[in-house]
N, C-alpha and C positions, 0 to 999 in steps of 0.2 A: 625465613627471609620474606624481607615486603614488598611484593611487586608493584612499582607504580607507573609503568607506562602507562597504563590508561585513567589514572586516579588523578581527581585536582582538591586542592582545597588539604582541609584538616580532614582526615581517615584515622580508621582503627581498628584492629585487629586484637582477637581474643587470643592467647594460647596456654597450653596447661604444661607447667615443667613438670616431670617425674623426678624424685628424690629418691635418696637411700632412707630418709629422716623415718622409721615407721609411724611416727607422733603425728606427720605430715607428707603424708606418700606424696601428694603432689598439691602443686602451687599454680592457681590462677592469676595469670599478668596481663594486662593491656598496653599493648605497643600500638600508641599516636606518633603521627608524623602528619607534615603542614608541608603537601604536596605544591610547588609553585611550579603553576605554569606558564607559558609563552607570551599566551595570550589569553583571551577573554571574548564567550562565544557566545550573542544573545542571539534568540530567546531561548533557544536549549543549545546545548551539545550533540545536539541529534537531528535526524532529519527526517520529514515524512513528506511524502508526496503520493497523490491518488489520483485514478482519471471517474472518479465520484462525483464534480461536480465543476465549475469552469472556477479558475483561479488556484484547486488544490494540485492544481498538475507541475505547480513549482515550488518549491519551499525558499525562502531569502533568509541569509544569514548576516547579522554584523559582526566583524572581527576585529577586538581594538587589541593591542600591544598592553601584557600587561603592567601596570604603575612600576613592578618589580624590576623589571625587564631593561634592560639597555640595549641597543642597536635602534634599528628601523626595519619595522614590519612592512617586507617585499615576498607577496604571495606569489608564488609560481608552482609551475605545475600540477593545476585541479585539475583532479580525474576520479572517475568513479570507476566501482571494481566490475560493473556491467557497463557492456555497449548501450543499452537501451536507458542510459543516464548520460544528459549532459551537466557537465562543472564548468563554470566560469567565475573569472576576480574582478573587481574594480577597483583600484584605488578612487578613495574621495578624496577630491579637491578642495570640495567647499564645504560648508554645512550641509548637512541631509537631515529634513523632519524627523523625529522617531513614529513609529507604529507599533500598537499593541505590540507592549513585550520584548521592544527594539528600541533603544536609548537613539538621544538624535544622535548622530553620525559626525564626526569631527573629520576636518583636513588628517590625511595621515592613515585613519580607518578604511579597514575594506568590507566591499560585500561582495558573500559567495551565493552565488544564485545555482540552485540544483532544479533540473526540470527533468521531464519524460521526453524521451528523442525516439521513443520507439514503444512498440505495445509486447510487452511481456505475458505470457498466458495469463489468465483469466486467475485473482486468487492472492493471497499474500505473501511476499519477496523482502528477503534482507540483501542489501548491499552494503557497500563504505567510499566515502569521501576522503579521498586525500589529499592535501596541500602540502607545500613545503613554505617555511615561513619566514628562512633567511634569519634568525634569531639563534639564541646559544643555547639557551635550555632546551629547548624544544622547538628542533630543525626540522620533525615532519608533525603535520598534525593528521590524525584518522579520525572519523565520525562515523557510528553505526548511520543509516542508512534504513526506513522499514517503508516498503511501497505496498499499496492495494489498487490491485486493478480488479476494478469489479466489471460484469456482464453488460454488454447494452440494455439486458432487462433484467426485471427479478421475475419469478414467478409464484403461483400459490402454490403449486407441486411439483417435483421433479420431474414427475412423470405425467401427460395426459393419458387419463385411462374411460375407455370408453367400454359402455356395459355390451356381453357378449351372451345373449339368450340361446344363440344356435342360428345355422343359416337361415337364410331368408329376412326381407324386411330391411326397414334403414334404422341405424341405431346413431346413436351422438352422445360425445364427451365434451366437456370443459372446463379451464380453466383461467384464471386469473391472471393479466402481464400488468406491469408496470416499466416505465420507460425509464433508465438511469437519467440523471438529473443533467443537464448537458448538451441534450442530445435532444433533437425536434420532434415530437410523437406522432405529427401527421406523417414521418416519413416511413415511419415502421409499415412491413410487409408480413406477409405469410406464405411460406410456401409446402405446398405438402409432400409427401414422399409414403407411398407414391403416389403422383400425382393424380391417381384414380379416387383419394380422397378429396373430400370437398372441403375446405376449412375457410372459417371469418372473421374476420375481428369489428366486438361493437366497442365504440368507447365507452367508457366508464368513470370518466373523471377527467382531471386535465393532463394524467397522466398515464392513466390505466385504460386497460382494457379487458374486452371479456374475452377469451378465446375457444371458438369453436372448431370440432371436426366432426364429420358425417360421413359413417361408411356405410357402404352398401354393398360390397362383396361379401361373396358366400362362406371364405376363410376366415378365420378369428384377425380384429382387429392386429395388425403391427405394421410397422413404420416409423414417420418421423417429423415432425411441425420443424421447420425452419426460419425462424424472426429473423429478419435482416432488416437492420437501420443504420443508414451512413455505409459504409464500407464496413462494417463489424454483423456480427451476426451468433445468433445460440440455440444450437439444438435440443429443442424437448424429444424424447422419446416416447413415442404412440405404443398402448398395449391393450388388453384386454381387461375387463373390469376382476378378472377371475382370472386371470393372468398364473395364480399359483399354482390353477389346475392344469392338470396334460393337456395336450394338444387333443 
């Protein structure tokens, strides 16, 4: 059997019969079938959205009825399968430009706009897009959905690791930040943990920095560097350079 809820267009599928024939124990056949659907989804059938830089935090769909199709395309019901995803429809009225990848927009056509409504942990996220499309063939439509939400900074190491000779003496670590694109670099801070540490930041570009820490307690480096920029913020973890040895 061929499943095509989620298949458009011309598909195909391999499969092998088994016979009794021993001359021809078994038979290679390709079953095509010319999937129609509803409608017709520029630029993909899919969606991405990321808070990586200003503009990717929304993705824009056009949705036209396909040529095949009889009724009239009346979107209702966009929702996404997380909270932290807004869906919305518009019917066009009038002509709408195209854009890379987006045919112009006819009376009749809708667009579905998907944005970020909320900050999802730190990292790569699948959801789905659903609409309902008021048409025969194809009453709901679903779209994968793949979000990246990356850190307010990157760094050169996961870890700051500062050299550990043995007590006494001030010793210092660091390493390299870079600010997500987006986001204003004079605002970024540091804060250390604990605060008995000293730490700094020099810039290093228009977007980078150097990051230092300087300890001076008599117990082996540990702790924690805390970057906060805008209301978001990422903890690096402070260790010793030899960190693999015992305490």
């Amino acid at each position: 059997m061929l499943h095509t809820e989620k298949l458009r267009g011309v598909v195909g599928r391999a499969i092998v019969v088994r016979t009794s024939d021993p001359g021809r124990p078994t038979i290679s056949l390709t079953v095509k079938a010319n999937v129609l659907a509803s409608v017709e989804i520029f630029p993909f059938e899919s969606v991405h959205v990321s808070n990586r830089g200003p503009g990717l935090e929304r993705s824009t769909l056009l949705v036209r009825k396909d040529p095949t199709e009889s009724g009239v395309l009346n979107i209702v019901h966009p929702t996404a399968s997380v909270a932290w995803l807004a869906v919305r429809g518009e019917r066009l009225t009038a002509v709408r430009p195209g854009t890379t990848g987006i045919p112009t927009g006819q009376p009749g056509d809708w667009i579905v706009e998907v944005a970020l409504a909320g900050r999802p942990d730190y990292g790569q996220h699948t959801a789905e897009v659903m609409f309902d499309t008021g048409l025969a063939r194809e009453k709901r439509v679903k779209l994968p959905v793949t979000v990246t939400i990356a850190a307010p900074v990157m760094v050169s190491q996961d870890r700051l690791e500062i050299p550990w000779p043995g007590p006494g003496g001030e010793t210092r670590g660091t390493l390299l930040v870079q600010v997500r694109a987006g986001l204003d670099p004079t605002t970024l801070r540091a804060e250390a943990e604990p605060p008995t540490m000293a730490v700094d930041l020099e810039r290093a570009g228009p977007r980078g920095f150097k990051l230092g820490a300087r300890w001076t307690e008599s117990r082996r480096p540990a702790g924690a560097v805390v970057l906060r920029i805008g209301d978001e913020s990422f903890r690096v973890p402070v260790v010793a350079a030899d960190a693999s040895v015992g305490p």
